[in-house]
N, C-alpha and C positions, 0 to 999 in steps of 0.2 A: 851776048845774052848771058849766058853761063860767067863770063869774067866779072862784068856787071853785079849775079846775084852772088858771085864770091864775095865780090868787095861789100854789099849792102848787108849778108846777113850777119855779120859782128857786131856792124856797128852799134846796137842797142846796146851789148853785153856790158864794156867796160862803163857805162854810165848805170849800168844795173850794181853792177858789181861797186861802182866808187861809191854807192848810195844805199849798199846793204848795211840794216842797223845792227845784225847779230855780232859784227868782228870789230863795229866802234864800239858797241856795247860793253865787249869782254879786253877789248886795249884799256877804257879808262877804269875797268875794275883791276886788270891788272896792275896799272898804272897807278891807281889809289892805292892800294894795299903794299906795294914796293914803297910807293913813296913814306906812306905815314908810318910803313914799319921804320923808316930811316931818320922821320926826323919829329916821331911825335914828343920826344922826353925836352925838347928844345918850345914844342908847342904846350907844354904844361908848364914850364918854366914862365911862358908868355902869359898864361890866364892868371897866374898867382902874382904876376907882378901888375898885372892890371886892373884887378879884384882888388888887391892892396892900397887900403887908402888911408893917409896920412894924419896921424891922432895930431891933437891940439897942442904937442910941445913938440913938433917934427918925428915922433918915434913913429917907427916901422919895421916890420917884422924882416925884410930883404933888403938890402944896399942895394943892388945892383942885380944881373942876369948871372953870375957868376956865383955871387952872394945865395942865391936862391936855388942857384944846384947843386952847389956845395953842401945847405943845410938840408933840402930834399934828401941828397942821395943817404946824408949821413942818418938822418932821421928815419925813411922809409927802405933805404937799400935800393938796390937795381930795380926791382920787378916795380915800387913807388914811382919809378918818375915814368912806369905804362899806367897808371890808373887810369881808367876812363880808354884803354886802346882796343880791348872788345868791342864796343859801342860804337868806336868811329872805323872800327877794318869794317865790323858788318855792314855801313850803312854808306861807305866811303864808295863801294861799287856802284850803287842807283847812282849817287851822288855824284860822282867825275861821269859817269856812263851819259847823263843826265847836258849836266853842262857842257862835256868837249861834243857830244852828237849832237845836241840842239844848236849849239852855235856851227858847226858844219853843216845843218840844215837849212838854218837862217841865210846863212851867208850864200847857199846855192841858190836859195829860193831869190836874193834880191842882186845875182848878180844881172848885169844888162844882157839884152842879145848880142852884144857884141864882145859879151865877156868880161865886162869890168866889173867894178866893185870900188863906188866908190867910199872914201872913207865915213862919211857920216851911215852908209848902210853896214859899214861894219861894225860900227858903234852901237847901231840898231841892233843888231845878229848878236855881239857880245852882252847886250842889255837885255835882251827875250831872255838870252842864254842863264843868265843869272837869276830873273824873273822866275824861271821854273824850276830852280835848281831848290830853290829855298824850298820845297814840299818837302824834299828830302833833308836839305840843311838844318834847317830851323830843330826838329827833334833832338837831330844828332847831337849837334852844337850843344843844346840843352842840359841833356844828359850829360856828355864829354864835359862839361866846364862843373856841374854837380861831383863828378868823380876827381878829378884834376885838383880843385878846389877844396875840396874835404881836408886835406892832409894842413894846410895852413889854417882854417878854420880849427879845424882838432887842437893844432899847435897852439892856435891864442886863447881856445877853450882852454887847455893845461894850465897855461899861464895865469889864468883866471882863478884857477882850480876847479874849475868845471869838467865835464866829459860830455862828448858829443857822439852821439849814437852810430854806428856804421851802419849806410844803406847801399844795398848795389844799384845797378842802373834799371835791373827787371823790378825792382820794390818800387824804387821811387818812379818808375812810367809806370805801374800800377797804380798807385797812390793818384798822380795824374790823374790819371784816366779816371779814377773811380770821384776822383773831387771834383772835377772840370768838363766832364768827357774828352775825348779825342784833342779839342784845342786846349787841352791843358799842357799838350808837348808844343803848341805854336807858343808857348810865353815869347816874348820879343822878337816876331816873324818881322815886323815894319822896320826895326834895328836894321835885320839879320839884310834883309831886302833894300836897304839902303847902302848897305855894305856892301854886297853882291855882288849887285847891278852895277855900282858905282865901279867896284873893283872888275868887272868881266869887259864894260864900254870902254875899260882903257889900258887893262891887258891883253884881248887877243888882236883889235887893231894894230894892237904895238907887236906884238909878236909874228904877227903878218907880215909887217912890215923889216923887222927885224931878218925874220927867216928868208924872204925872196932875194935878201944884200948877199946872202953866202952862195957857193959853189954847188950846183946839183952834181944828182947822183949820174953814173954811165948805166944805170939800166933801163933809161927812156922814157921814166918814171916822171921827170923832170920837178922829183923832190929835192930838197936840201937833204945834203949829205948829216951824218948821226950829228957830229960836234956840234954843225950848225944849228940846228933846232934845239939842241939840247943848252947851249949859251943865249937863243934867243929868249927859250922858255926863262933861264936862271934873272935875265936882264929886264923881261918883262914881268915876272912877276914879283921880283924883289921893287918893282918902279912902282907897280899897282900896288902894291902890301902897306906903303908906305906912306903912299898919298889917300890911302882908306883906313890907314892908322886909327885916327880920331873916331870913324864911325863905329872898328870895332872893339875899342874901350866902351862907348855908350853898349852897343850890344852884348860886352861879357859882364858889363857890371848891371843892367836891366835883368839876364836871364840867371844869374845867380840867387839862387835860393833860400842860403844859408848864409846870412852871413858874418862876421867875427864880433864881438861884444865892441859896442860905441861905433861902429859901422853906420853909414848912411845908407835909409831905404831912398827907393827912386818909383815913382809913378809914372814915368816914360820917356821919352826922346829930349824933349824941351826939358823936364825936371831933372834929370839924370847931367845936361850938357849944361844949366842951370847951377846946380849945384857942386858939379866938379871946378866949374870955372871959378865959382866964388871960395869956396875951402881949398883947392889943390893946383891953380892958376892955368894956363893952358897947357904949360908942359904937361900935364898930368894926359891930354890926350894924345904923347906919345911914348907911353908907355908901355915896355915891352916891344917899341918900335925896332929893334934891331934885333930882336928874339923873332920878328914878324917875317922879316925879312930873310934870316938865314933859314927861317921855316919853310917859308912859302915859295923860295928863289928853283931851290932842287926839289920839293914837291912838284913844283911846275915845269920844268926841266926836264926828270924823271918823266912825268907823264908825257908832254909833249913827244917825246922819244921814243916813247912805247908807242905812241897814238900814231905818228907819223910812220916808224919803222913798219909798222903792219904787221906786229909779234901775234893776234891774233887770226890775221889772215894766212899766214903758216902753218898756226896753227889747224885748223879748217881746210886748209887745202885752196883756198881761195889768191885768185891774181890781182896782186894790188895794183892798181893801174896808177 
């Protein structure tokens, strides 16, 4: 009787414990803010090459990813190629918090009684995932690509002889708000949400699948050791970044604000894909695709590594099961 209620009263805990939201919560803000401190000056290089659209005799402001850090750095200095990294450290915690625990939600809630999981339910788990991430994306993104963006705008104002007014990100989400209400930060959520969704149904499947091929850990855990998660993360998010390329050129050039003299406006999803095909041919929607990729590969990596490690749950004092 007594051996009995040894063995029965644990058992609830480590399913308490693998399902506490406080140490996912505080891995993917960890995990956010490590990452985009690492590789955000690579993700502004991305929006201004993808913002940049191609005048009537070929001219353009950047040749290339190179081209465009070069003249960043030279033009703005080091602290220019963070612009816009306030607005995406503060909001990058909800944001990864958001997406890695919803999709570890999802994924518990539709495995079988028998423990599986199969792939089309992980595609479901990685699409909710993505689905609700965007409350918090959509804003940030907004913002982040209004500050990022400024510096090339400024520059072709110059060029023009013109001068472009400097706003920060707390002016202009005031402005927002005061002209739109509250959905004046969702400008191009259906983008953002196309993007997302698209990009999470086919990164954590992959990275699932990725991570169970490597060597677990000897603490019983029957996790994948660091290297392994952290290559699965690099592989599957540089695959996903790439193959949602296209969606997120329609998305940075919809939620752009400002933008450069002789520049095209866009009315939406269709007019924006519309009108890039016809003036900039379909290369144009992969632009900044290799900026996307070394962005997103160790952002994803990085986090995965923290998520998995249990760097929060050390923290806490909690048993990562």
């Amino acid at each position: 009787m007594s051996s009995s209620e040894t063995i029965a009263t644990p058992l609830p805990q480590p399913q308490h414990q693998q399902f506490a939201l406080l140490p996912k919560i505080i891995n993917g803000g960890i995990a956010g803010i490590i990452g985009v401190t690492c590789v955000f000056p690579l993700d502004l290089v991305k929006t201004r090459l993808q913002n940049q659209q191609i005048g009537p005799n070929g001219e353009r402001m950047y040749n290339s990813m190179f081209d465009c850090f070069r003249k960043t750095y030279k033009a703005e200095g080091y602290f220019g190629m963070y612009r816009g990294s306030g607005v995406n450290i503060l909001l990058i915690t909800p944001e990864k918090a958001i997406k890695l625990t919803a999709n570890d939600y999802f994924r518990h809630k539709l495995t079988t009684k028998d423990g599986k999981l199969p792939l089309t339910s992980q595609m479901v788990a990685g699409g909710l995932a993505g689905a609700f991430q965007i409350i918090v994306t959509t804003p940030m993104e907004l913002l982040k690509i209004q500050m990022q963006d400024a510096g090339r705008v400024a520059a072709a104002a110059k060029l023009a002889g013109k001068t472009v007014e400097k706003v920060s990100a707390t002016q202009l989400a005031s402005q927002l708000i005061k002209d739109k209400g509250i959905f004046g930060l969702y400008k191009g959520i259906g983008a953002t949400g196309l993007r997302d969704v698209t990009f999470s149904i086919i990164y954590f499947p992959l990275f699932a699948t990725l991570n169970d091929l490597g060597p677990r850990r000897n603490d019983g855990s029957g996790e994948a050791v660091f290297w392994c998660s952290f290559l699965a993360g690099l592989a599957a998010g540089s695959t996903a970044a790439l193959a949602v390329n296209p969606f997120d050129v329609v998305k940075t050039r919809l939620q752009a604000i400002k933008k450069a003299d002789g520049e095209k406006e866009f009315k939406g999803i269709s007019d924006c894909i519309t009108k890039t095909l016809k003036h900039e041919g379909p290369t144009a929607f992969f632009k900044g695709g290799l900026c996307r990729m070394i962005v997103i590969a160790p952002l994803f990596g990085i986090a995965q590594t923290v998520y998995y490690l249990g760097v929060a749950e050390g923290l806490l004092g909690y048993q990562k099961k």
